[in-house]
C-alpha positions in Angstrom: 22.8 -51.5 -2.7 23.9 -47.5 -2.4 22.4 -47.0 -5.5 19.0 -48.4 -4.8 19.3 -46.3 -1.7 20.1 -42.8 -3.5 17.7 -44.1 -6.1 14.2 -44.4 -3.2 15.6 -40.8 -1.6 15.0 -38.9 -4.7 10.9 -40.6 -5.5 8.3 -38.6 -5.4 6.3 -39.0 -2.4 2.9 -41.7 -2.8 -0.6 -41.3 -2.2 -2.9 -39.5 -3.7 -2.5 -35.5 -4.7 -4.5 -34.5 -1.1 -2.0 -35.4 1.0 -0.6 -33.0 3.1 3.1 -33.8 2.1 2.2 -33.8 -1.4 1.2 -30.1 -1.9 3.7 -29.3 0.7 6.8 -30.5 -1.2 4.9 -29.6 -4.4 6.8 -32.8 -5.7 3.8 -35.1 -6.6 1.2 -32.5 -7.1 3.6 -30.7 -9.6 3.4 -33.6 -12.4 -0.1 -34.0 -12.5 -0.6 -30.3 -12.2 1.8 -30.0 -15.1 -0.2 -32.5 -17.6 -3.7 -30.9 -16.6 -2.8 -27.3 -17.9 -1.0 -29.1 -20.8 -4.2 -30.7 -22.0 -6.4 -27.6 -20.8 -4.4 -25.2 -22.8 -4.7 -28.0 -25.7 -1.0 -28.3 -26.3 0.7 -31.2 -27.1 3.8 -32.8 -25.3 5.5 -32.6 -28.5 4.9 -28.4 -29.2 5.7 -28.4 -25.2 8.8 -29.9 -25.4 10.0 -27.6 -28.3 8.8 -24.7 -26.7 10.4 -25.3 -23.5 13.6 -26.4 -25.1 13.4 -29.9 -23.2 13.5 -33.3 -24.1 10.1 -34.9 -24.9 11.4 -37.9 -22.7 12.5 -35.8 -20.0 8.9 -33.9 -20.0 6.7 -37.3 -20.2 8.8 -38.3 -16.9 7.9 -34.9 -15.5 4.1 -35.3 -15.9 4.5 -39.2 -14.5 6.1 -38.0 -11.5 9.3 -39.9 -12.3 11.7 -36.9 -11.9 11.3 -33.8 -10.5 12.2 -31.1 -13.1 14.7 -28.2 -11.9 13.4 -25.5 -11.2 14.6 -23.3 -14.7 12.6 -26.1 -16.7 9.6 -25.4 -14.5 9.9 -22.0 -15.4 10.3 -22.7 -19.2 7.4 -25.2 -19.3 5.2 -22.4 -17.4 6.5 -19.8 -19.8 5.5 -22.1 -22.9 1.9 -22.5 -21.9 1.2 -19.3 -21.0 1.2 -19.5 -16.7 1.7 -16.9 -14.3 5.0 -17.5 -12.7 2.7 -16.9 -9.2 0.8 -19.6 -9.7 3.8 -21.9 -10.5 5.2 -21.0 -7.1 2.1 -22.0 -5.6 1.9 -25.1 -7.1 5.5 -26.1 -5.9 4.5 -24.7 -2.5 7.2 -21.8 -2.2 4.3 -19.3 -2.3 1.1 -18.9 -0.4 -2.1 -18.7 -1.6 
């Protein structure tokens, strides 16, 4: 029972990507945000993965919303498709627009 506890505390929050706690948290938002400029840029989850050094597993569960990546693989994946570390922060909701 603990585990399924511990396991509901770490979900990303549901609903839709305009809710307030969303881009707040940047949790749910990030995901989504994550696979758009992915398929914008026109770069594969595969060529992604190898840039970023990170397991094409681990991404596809970033992009689902399944885990939330730490921060030093956000900054890789950004890195790898070519995004400005500022807007990054915004998307996660540590900076201001």
């Amino acid at each position: 029972m603990t585990s399924q506890i511990n396991r509901r505390r770490f979900q990303a929050p549901q609903g839709d990507d305009k809710s307030p706690g969303a881009e707040r948290f940047g949790v749910h938002t990030f995901g989504n945000f994550l696979k758009q400029e992915r398929l914008r840029r026109g770069i594969s989850r595969s060529l992604l993965s190898a840039r970023a050094q990170i397991e094409p597993a681990r991404l596809s569960s970033f992009e689902c919303n399944a885990v939330v990546p730490h921060l030093d693989e956000m900054e890789r994946m950004a890195k790898a498709m070519g995004l400005e570390r500022e807007l990054l922060l915004r998307k996660l909701g540590l900076l201001r627009p």
